[in-house]
N, C-alpha and C positions, 0 to 999 in steps of 0.2 A: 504493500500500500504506500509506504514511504517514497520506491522507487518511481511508483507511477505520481504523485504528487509534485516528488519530482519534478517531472518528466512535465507533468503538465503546467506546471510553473515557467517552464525551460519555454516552451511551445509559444507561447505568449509575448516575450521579448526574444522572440528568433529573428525580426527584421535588425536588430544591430551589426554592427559589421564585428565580425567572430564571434558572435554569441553563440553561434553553432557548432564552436568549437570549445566554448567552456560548457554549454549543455548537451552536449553528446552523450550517446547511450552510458558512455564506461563514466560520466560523472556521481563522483559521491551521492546519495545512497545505493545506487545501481552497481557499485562496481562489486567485483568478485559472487556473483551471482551467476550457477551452471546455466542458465537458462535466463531467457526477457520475460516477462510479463503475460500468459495469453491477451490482455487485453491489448500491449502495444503491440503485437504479431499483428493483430486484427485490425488496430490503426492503421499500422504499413501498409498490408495486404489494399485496405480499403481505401488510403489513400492515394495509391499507387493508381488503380483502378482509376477512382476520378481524377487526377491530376494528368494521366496519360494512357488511356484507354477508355475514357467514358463512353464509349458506343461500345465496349465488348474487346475480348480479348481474341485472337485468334487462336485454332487449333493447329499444334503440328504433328504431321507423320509422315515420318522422315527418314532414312536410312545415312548411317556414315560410319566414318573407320579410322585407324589410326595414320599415321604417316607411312607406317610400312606395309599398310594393307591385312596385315594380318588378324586383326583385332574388327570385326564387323557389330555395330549394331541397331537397334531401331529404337525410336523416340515417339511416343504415342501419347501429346499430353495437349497443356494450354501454354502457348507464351507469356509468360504472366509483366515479362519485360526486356526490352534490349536496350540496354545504354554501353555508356562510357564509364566503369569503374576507375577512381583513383584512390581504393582504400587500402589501409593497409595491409586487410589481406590478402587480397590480389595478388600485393606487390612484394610482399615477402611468400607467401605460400603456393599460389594458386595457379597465376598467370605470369608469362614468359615478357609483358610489354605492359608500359603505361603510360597511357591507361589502357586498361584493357576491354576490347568490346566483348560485354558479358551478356550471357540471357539467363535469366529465372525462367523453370519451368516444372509446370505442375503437372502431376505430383510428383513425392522426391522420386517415384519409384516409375517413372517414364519412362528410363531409359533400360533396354532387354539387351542383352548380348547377344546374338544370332550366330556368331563365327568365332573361333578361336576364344573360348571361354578361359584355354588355359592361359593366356598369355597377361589375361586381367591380372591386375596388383592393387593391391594398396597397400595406403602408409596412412598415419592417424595425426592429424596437430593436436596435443592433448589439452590443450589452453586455447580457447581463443579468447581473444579481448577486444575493445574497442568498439565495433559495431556489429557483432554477433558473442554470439556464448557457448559453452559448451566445448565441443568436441566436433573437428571437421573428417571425415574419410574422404582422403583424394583417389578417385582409378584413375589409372592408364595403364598405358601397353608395355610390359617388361620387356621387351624387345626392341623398342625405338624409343619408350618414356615419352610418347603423347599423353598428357593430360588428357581423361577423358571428359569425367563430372569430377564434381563438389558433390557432397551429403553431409548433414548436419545433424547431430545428435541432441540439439532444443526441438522437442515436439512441435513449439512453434514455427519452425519453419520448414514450412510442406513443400516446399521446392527445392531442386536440384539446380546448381550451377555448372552450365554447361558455356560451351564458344562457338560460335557462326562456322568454322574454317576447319570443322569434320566432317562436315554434313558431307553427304553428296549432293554436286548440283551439275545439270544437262548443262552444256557448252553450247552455246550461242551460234554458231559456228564463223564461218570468215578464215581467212588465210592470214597468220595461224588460229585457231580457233579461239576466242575469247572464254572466259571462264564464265561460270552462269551464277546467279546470286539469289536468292532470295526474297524479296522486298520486304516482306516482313521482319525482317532481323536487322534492318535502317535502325541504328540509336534513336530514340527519342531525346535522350538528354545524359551532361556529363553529372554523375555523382559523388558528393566529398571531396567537391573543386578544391578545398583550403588544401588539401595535401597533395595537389600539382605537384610536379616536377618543374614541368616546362608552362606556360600559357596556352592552351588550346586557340587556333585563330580558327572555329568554325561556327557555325548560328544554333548549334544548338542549346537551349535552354544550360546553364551554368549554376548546379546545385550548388551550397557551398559544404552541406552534408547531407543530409537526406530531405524528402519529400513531402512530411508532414507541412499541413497547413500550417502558414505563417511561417515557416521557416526562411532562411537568409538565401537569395539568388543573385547572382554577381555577375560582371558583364569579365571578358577572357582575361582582363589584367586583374580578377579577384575583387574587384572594388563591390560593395553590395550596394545596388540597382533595384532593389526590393523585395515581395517576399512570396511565396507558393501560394499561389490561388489557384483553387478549383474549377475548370480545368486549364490547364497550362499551354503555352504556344506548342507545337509540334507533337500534341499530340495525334496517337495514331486513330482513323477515322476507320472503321469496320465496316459501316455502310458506303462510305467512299472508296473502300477498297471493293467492295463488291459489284458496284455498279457504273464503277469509274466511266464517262467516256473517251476515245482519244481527245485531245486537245489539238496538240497539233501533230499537222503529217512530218514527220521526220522516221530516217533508218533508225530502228534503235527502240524506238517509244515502244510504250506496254499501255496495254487494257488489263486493269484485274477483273480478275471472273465476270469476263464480258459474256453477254448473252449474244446470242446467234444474229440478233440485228447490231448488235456495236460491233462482231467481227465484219458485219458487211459494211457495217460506216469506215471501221479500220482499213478493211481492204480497198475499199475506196479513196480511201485518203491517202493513200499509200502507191495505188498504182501507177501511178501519174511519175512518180519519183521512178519506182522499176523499167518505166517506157526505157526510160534512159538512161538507169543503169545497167540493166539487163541483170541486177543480181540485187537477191534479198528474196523476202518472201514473210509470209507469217507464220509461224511455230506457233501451238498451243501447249503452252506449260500448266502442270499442276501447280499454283502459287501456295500448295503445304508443301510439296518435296521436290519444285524445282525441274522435275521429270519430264521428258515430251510427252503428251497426252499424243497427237497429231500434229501431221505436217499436212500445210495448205500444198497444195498436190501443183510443180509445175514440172518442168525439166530441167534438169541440171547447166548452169550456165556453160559458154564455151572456153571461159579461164576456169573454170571449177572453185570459183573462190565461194559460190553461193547456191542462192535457187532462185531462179525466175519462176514468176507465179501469173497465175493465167484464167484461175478461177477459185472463188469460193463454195468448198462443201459445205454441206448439213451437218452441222457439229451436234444437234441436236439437243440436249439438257445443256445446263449454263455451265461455262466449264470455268477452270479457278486465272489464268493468265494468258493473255495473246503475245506474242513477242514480235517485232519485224524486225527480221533476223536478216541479216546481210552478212 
């Protein structure tokens, strides 16, 4: 109770500039505590939600592996968030870069191993401090030492920490073939800016530590610029991602889980550009795993670098990604 009184004291003068680092979770009464609070898990979680997913979280199923391939597995959960972590567990335990682009995803128990079970390890941090509690289990691959996930030993935290750059993702293609990405794993925002390294020079949102209402938000030199409202610039839009339509005609652009009339506005917008390149075409990607669903059906261009397209099929249900792929 002390902790949380705290905590909610702290919450209240979070717009000062570093007050989010003198009320931070590990501040006196809270510290040396196995575990947070159920009730601040339940803040986070629910702050998190409306400050950067208030339309809904998306789902992933998704396939990936370690660096040397040998280690396979699948991830069958909700994104519950991708940002830019600069904490310091990351930065001492977890992640190889900082900051590092991290995802929460729920539940802790998402991720299945499918290939090479023996090759899984882990090792345990017996302390954590700071901005978690407990006890962390790190996997990866004894064989190459990819990191796979994070787990945590506080009940309260139902998710697993995982990274964008296991998954599998379809190649784009093009001469040499581009790598394929995701869109759903775009950061929303940097968190626990105050322990930077370097300044970030990019627009997203600049925690100074976490997410709770009222807390401190900084602009990329740290200075605090004001405080977490409900909901936050950049966050991610769920109905906007489903019903996106193209904007504009360019090689490259995406439709997410365009329905069967926005691929034929896409390919429309698009054709005019193929006249004259003679190369590109539109891919239908899964937007949870990245994957080709379908290829808009043309013939192979005559440098091979692409595909020229020539007609749109009956894709028929709404499917998750369009790509125009060159």
């Amino acid at each position: 109770a002390d902790c949380l009184s705290h905590l909610a004291w702290c919450e209240i003068r979070m717009p000062r500039k570093r007050a989010a680092r003198w009320c931070n979770l590990y501040a006196s009464p809270c510290a040396g505590r196995s575990e947070m609070p159920a009730e601040l898990w339940a803040n986070l979680f629910d702050s998190l939600a409306k400050a950067f997913y208030p339309t809904g979280n998306p789902d992933i199923h998704m396939e990936g592996h370690c660096k040397c391939n040998k280690l396979q597995f699948r991830v069958d959960g909700t994104l519950t968030a991708a940002f830019m972590c600069h904490c310091s567990m990351c930065r001492w335990y977890f992640a190889q870069a900082n900051p590092s682009h991290t995802l929460w995803i729920e539940p802790a128990t998402a991720l299945t191993v499918i290939e090479g079970q023996e090759h899984l390890k882990q090792w345990t941090v017996e302390r954590l401090s700071r901005n978690l509690r407990g006890q962390a289990t790190v996997y990866f691959c004894g064989t190459c030492g990819t990191n796979i996930n994070v787990r945590f030993s506080d009940p309260g935290a139902r998710m697993t920490l995982m990274w964008p750059w296991n998954f599998k993702f379809a190649e784009w293609g093009g001469t040499p073939p581009r790598h394929g990405y995701a869109e759903i794993f775009s950061p929303r925002f940097h968190a626990h800016y105050e322990n930077r390294s370097v300044d970030a020079e990019d627009s997203l949102p600049k925690l100074a530590d976490i997410w709770l209402e009222g807390m401190a938000v900084t602009n990329n030199a740290g200075d605090a610029i004001g405080s977490i409202t409900f909901p936050m610039p950049n966050a991610y839009d769920l109905q906007m991602s489903s019903d996106a339509v193209l904007a504009d005609a360019a090689l490259g652009a995406c439709v997410h889980r365009a329905s069967l009339e926005q691929l034929h506005a896409a390919w429309g917008a698009t054709r005019s550009l193929l006249q004259e390149a003679q190369t590109g075409g539109l891919v239908v990607l899964d937007g949870g795993t990245g994957t080709e669903v379908q290829r808009i059906a043309g013939t192979q261009s005559m440098d091979n670098r692409g595909w020229s397209c020539n007609q749109v099929q009956d894709f028929g249900d709404v499917v998750e990604q369009v790509h125009c792929q060159y």
